[in-house]
C-alpha positions as CSV (number, residue, x, y, z in Angstrom):
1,X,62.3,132.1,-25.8
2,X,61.8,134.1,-22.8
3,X,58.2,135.9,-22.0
4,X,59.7,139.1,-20.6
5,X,62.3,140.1,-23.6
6,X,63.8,138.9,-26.6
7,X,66.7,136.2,-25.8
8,X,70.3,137.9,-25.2
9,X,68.6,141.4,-25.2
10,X,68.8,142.7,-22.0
11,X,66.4,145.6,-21.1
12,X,64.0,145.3,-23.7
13,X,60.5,146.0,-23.2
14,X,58.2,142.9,-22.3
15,X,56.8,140.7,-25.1
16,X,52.7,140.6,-24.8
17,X,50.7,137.8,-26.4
18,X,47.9,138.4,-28.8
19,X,45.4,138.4,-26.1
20,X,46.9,140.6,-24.1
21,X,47.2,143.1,-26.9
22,X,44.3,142.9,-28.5
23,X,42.8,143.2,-24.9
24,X,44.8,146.4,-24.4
25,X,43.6,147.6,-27.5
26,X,39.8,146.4,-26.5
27,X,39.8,148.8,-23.3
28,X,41.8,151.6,-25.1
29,X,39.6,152.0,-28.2
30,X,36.1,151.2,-26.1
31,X,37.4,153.9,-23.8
32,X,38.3,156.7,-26.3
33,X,34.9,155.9,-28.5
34,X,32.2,155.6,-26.2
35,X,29.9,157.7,-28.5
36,X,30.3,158.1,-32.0
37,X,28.1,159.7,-34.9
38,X,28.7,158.1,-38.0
39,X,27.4,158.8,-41.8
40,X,28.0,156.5,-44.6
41,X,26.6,154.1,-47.0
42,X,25.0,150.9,-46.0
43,X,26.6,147.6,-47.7
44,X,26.7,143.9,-47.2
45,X,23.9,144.2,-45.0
46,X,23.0,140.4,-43.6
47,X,19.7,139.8,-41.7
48,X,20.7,137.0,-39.3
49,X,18.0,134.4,-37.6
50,X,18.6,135.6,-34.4
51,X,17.2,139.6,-35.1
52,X,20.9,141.1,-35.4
53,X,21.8,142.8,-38.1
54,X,25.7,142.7,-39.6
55,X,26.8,145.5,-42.4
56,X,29.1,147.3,-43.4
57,X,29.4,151.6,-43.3
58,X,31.2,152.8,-46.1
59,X,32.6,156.4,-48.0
60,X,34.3,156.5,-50.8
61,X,37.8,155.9,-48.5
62,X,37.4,153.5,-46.6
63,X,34.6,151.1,-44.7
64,X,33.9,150.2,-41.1
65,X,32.1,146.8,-40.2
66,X,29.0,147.4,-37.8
67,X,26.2,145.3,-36.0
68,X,22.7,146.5,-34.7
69,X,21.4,143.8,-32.4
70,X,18.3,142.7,-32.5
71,X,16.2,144.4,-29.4
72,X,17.3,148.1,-31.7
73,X,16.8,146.5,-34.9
74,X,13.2,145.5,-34.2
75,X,12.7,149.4,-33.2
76,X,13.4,150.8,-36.8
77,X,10.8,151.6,-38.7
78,X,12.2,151.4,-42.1
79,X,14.2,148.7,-44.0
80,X,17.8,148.5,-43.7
81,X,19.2,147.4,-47.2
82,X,22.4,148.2,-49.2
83,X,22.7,151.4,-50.5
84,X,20.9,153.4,-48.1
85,X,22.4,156.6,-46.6
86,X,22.6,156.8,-43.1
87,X,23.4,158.5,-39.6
88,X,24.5,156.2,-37.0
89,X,25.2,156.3,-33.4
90,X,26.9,154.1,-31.1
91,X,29.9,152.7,-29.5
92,X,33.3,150.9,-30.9
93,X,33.9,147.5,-30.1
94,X,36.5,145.0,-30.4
95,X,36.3,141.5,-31.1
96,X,38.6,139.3,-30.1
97,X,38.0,135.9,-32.0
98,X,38.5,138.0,-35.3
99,X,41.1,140.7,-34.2
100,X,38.8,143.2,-35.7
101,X,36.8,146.4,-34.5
102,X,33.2,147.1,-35.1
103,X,30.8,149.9,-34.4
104,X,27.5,148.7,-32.3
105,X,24.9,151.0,-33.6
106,X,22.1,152.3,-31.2
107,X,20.0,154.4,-32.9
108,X,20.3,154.4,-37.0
109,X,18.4,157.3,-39.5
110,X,18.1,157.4,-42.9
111,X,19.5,160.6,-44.2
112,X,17.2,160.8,-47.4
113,X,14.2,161.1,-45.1
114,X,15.4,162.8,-42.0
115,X,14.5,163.5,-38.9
116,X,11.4,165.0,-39.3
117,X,9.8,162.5,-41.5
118,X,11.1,160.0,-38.9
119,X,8.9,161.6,-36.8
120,X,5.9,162.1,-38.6
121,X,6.1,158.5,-39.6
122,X,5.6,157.4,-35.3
123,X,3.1,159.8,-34.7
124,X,1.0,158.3,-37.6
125,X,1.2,154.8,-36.7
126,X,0.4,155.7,-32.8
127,X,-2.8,158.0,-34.4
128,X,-3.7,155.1,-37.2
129,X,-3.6,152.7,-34.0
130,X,-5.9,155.5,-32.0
131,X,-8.5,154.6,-35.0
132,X,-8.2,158.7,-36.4
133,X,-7.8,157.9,-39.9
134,X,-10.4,154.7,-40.0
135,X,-12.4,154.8,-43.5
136,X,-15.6,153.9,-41.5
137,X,-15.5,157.2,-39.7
138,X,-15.2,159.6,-42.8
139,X,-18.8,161.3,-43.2
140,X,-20.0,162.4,-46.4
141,X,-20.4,166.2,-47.5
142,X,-23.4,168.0,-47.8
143,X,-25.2,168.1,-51.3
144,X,-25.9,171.6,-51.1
145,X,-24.3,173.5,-48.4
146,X,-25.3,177.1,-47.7
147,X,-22.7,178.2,-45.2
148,X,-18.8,177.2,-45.8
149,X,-15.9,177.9,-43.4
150,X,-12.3,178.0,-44.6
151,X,-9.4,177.9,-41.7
152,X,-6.6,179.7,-43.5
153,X,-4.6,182.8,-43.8
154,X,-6.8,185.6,-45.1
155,X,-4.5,187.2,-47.5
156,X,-2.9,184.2,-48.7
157,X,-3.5,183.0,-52.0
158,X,-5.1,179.6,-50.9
159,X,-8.4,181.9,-50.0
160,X,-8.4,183.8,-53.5
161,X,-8.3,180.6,-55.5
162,X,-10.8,179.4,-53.7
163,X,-12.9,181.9,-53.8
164,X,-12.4,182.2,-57.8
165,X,-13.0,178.8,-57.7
166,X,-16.2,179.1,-56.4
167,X,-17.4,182.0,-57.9
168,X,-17.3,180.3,-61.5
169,X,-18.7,177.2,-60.3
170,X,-21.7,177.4,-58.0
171,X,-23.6,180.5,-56.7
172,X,-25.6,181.7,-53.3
173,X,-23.1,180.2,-50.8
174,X,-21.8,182.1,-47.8
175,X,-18.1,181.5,-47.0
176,X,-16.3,182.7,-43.8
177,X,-12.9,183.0,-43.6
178,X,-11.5,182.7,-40.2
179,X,-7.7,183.8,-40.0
180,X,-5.2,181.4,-39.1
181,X,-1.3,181.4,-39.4
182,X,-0.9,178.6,-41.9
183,X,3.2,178.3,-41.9
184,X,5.7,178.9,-39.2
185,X,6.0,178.4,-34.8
186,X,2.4,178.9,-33.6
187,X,0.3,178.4,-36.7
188,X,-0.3,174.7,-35.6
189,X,-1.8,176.5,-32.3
190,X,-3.9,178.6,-34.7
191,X,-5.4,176.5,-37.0
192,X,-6.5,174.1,-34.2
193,X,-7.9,177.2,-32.4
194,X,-10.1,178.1,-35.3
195,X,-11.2,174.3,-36.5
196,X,-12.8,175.1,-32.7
197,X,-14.1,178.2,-33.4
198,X,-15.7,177.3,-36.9
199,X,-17.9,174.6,-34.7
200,X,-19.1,177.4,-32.4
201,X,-20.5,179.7,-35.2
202,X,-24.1,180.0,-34.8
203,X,-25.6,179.6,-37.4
204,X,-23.5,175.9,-37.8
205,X,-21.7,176.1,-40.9
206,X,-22.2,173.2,-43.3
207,X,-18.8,172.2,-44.0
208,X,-15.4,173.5,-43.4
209,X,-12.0,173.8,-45.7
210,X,-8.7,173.5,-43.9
211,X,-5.8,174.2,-45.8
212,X,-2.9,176.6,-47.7
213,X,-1.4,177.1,-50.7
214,X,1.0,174.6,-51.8
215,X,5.3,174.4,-50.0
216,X,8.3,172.6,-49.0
217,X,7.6,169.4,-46.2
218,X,8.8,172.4,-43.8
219,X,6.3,174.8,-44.7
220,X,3.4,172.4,-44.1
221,X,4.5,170.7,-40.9
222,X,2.0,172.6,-38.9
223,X,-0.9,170.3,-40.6
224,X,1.1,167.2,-39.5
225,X,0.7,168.3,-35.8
226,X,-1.1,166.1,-33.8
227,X,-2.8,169.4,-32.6
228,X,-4.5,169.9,-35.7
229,X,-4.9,166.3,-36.4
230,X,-7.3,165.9,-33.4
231,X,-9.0,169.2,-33.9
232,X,-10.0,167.9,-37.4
233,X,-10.8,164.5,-35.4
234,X,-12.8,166.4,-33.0
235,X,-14.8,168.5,-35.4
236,X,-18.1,168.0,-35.9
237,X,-18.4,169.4,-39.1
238,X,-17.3,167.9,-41.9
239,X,-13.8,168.8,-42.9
240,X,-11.8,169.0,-46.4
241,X,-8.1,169.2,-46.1
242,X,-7.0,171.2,-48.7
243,X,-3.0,171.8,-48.4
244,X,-1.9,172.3,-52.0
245,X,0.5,169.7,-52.6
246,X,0.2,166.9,-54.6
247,X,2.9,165.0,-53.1
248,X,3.2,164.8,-49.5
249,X,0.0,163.7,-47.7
250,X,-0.3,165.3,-44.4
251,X,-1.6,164.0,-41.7
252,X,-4.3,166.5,-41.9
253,X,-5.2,165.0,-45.5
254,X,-5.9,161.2,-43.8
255,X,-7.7,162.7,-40.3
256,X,-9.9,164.5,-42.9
257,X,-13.8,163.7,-44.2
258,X,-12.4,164.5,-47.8
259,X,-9.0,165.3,-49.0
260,X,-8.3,167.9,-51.9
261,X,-5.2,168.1,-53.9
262,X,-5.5,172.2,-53.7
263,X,-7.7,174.8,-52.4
264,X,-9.2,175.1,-55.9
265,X,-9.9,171.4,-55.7
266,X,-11.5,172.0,-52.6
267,X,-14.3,173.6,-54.1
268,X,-14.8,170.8,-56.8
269,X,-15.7,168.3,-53.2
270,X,-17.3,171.1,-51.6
271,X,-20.6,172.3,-54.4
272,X,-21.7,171.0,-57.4
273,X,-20.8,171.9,-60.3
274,X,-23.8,174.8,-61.8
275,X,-23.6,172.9,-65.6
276,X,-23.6,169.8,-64.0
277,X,-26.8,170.5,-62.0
278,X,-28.5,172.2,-64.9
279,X,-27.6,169.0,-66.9
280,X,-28.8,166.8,-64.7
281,X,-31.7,168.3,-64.4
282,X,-32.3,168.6,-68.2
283,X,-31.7,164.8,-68.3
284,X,-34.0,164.6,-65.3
285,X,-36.9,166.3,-67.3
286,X,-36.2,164.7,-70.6
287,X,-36.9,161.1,-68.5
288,X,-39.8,162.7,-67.0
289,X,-41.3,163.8,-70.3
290,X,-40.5,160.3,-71.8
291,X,-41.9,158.6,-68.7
292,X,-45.3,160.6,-68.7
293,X,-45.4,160.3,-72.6
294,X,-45.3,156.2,-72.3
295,X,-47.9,156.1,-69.3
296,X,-50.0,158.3,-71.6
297,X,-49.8,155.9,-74.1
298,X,-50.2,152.9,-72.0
299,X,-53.6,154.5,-70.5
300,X,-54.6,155.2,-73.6
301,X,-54.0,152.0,-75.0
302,X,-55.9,150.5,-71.9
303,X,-58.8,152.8,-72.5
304,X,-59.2,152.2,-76.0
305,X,-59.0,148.0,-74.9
306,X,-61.7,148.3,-72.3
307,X,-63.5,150.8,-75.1
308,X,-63.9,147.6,-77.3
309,X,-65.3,145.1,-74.9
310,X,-68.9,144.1,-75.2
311,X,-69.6,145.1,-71.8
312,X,-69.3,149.0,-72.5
313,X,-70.1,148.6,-75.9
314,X,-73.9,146.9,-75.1
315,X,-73.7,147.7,-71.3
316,X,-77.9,146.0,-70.8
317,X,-76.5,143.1,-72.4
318,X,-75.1,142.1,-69.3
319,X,-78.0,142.7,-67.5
320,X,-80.6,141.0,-69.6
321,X,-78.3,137.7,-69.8
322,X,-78.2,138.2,-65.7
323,X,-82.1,138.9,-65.2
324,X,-82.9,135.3,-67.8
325,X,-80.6,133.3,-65.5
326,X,-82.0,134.4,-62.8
327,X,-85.5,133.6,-64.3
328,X,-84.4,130.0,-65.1
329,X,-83.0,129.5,-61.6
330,X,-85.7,130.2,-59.9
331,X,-88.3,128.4,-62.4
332,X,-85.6,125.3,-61.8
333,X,-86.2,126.6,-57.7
334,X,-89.6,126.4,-57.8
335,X,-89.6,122.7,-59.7
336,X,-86.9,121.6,-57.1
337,X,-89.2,122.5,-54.5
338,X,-92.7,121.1,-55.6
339,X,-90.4,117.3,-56.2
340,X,-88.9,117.6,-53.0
341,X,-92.3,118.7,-51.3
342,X,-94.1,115.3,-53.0
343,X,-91.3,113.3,-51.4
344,X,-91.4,114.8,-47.9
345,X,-95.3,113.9,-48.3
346,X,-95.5,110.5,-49.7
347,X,-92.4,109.5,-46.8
348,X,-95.3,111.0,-44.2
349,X,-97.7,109.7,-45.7
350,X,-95.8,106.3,-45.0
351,X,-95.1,107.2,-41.2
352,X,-98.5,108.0,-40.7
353,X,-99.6,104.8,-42.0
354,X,-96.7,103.1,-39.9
355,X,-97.7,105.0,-36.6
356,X,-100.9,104.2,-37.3
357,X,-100.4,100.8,-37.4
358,X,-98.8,100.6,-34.2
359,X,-101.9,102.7,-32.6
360,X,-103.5,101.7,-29.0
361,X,-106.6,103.2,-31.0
362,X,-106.6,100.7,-34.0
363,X,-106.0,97.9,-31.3
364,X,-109.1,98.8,-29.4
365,X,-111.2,99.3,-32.7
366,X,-110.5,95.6,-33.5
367,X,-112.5,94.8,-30.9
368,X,-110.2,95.6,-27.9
369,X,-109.9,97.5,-24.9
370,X,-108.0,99.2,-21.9
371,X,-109.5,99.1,-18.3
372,X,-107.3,100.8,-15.4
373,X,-108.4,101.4,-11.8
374,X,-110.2,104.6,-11.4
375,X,-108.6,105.2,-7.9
376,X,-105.2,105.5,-9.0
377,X,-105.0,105.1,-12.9
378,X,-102.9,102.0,-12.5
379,X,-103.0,100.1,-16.0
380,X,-105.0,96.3,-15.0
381,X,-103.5,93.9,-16.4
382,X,-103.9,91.0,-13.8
383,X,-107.4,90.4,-12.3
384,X,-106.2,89.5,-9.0
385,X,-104.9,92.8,-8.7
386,X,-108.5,93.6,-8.0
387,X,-110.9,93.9,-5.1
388,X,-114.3,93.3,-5.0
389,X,-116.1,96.9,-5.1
390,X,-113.4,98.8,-6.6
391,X,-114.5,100.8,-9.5
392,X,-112.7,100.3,-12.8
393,X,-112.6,102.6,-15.9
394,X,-112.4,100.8,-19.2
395,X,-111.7,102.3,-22.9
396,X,-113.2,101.3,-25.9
397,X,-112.6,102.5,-29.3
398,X,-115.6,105.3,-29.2
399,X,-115.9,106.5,-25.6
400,X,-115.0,104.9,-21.8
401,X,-117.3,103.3,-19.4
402,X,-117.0,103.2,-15.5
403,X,-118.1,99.9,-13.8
404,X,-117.3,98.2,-10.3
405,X,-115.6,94.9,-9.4
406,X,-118.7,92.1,-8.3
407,X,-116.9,89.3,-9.3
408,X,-113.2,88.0,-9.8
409,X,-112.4,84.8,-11.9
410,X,-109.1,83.5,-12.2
411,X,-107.5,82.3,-15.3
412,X,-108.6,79.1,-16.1
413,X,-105.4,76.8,-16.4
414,X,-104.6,74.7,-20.0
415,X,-104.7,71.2,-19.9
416,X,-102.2,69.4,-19.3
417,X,-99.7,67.8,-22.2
418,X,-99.5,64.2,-22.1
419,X,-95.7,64.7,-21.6
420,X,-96.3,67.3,-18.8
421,X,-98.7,64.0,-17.0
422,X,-96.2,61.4,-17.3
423,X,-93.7,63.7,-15.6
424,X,-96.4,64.9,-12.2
């Protein structure tokens, strides 16, 4: 068979290959579609290894395969799963291997939660990332606060329940009111402008209410603005967000000290409760009385112990018993003392009899005595040591006699042993 036409036809157009077609088609249909917005229903949605994501886009007439590669996928901040509604915008592409077309999505929203909860949903991860909603930074309300502001609009009805609110609840508190647009362009402007002027009233005010009536998601978008968020941040009073609806939590409501469901619940966080306190303190003085009462008691009960003891009873007792011991201890003193004085006498006694013993004096009255040379006082003990004429001084037991040297003699020697002979 021939490429260019069909055999024995002459002049027919040329025959293509699947390639080629398909090819054709590729550049035509890319070409046309280079931006499409799509709604539909998400089916046979497969979350591949690599990131990508394969589905399908259906209505109720026909269905269109699709892809979102990976580097979009990981962008999306909500999961894609069947059944969910969605806008999607991309480009057509053809794929060859399968002879089949498929839409490469770029950007994908859900419509159920739409663009503007899209939106508040980044700005509250970048602010939760920023630290503004951290637990650790909440700061508790005063007990008893005096002065109260409330950032709202002043003839909305947010400011009359409130002020109900309070009136049957708790007395002698001061509120002011500063005005702000609470709904519509500009009221996100306002409300941050007065949080900043509710931290310049002089006096300071002790706490300050921020909040509206309840709405749609529209009507309270102004206390999702990050303008109001950081105002709240900023303040340095402590803030209740009190946007009346149950529901939705604003960003407001997680920047806040202490969130209230409504206005009215505002004042529930804000002062205590008049029945409460009057309760409390009732229960207060019923413990007191009880506690006083038992440590009445208790004393008493003390008093009347101490009341029985001997030592109150016969108080001189004490002081008798005290006055014979001390009598005995110091007869039993005095006893102690004359023993111990015997002692130290006999043991002198003793070492006077000792010393005595060993006396120069009791030598010489034996018969003995001392001679030294009067000149100097030198003890003699050798007569050699003598000249003739010196004068010696001599003691005897009774008195001392002077007499001078006419004579020395030496000492006359022993006689000689027989062994001491045989040996000269």
């Amino acid at each position: 068979m021939a490429r260019d036409g069909f055999p024995g036809a002459a002049g027919q157009r040329p025959v293509q290959t699947v390639s080629e077609l398909t090819a054709r088609i590729k550049q035509t249909l890319e070409s046309s579609f280079p931006d499409v917005l799509v709604a539909g229903e998400l089916t046979d949605v497969v979350h591949a290894h690599s990131g990508h994501v394969y589905l399908t886009l259906k209505d109720a007439r026909a269905q269109l395969r699709a892809v979102i590669w990976r580097g979009v996928a990981a962008g999306l901040d909500f999961e894609v799963r069947d059944g969910l509604e969605v806008v999607c915008r991309g480009e057509l592409d053809v794929y060859p291997p399968r002879g089949s077309y498929q839409l490469v999505i770029r950007t994908l929203e859900p419509l159920g939660i739409g663009a503007l909860q899209l939106a508040l949903r980044r700005l509250q991860q970048r602010l939760a990332a920023e630290g503004l909603f951290a637990a650790e930074r909440k700061r508790p309300l005063p007990r008893f606060p005096r002065r109260i502001g409330f950032v709202t609009s002043p003839s909305g009805a947010a400011i009359r329940d409130f002020l109900e609110a309070l009136r049957s609840r708790w007395q002698g508190v001061d509120v002011l009111v500063i005005p702000a647009r609470v709904q519509g362009p500009g009221a996100a402007e306002e409300i941050a402008r007065g949080i900043e002027t509710a931290n310049r009233v002089r006096p300071p005010l002790d706490v300050l209410v921020v909040g509206r009536g309840g709405g749609s998601l529209e009507d309270l978008w102004c206390f999702n603005e990050e303008l109001v968020v950081r105002a709240i941040h900023q303040s340095r009073i402590p803030v209740v967000s009190a946007v009346g609806h149950e529901i939705d939590v604003t960003l407001s409501d997680l920047v806040a000290d202490v969130r209230a469901l409504t206005p009215t619940d505002a004042v529930r966080h804000v002062v205590p409760s008049v029945d409460e306190v009057r309760q409390g303190l009732l229960a207060v003085q019923q413990r007191l009385g009880a506690l006083l009462r038992h440590r009445s008691a208790a004393a008493r009960g003390r008093l009347d112990a101490l009341a029985q003891r001997r030592v109150l009873r016969r108080p001189l007792d004490r002081i008798h018993e005290a006055q014979r011991h001390l009598d005995e201890l110091n007869d039993r003193g005095r006893r102690a003392m004359g023993r111990l004085l015997r002692q130290l006498q006999d043991r002198l006694r003793g070492h006077a009899g000792h010393l005595e013993s060993l006396s120069p004096l009791a030598v010489l009255a034996r018969g003995y005595s001392l001679s030294w040379r009067s000149a100097d006082g030198q003890l003699l003990r050798d007569a050699a040591a003598l000249t003739i004429g010196e004068s010696v001084t001599t003691r005897l037991a009774r008195g001392s006699l002077v007499s001078r040297v006419e004579r020395i003699e030496p000492e006359p020697q022993s006689p000689a042993t027989p062994s001491e002979q045989g040996a000269s």
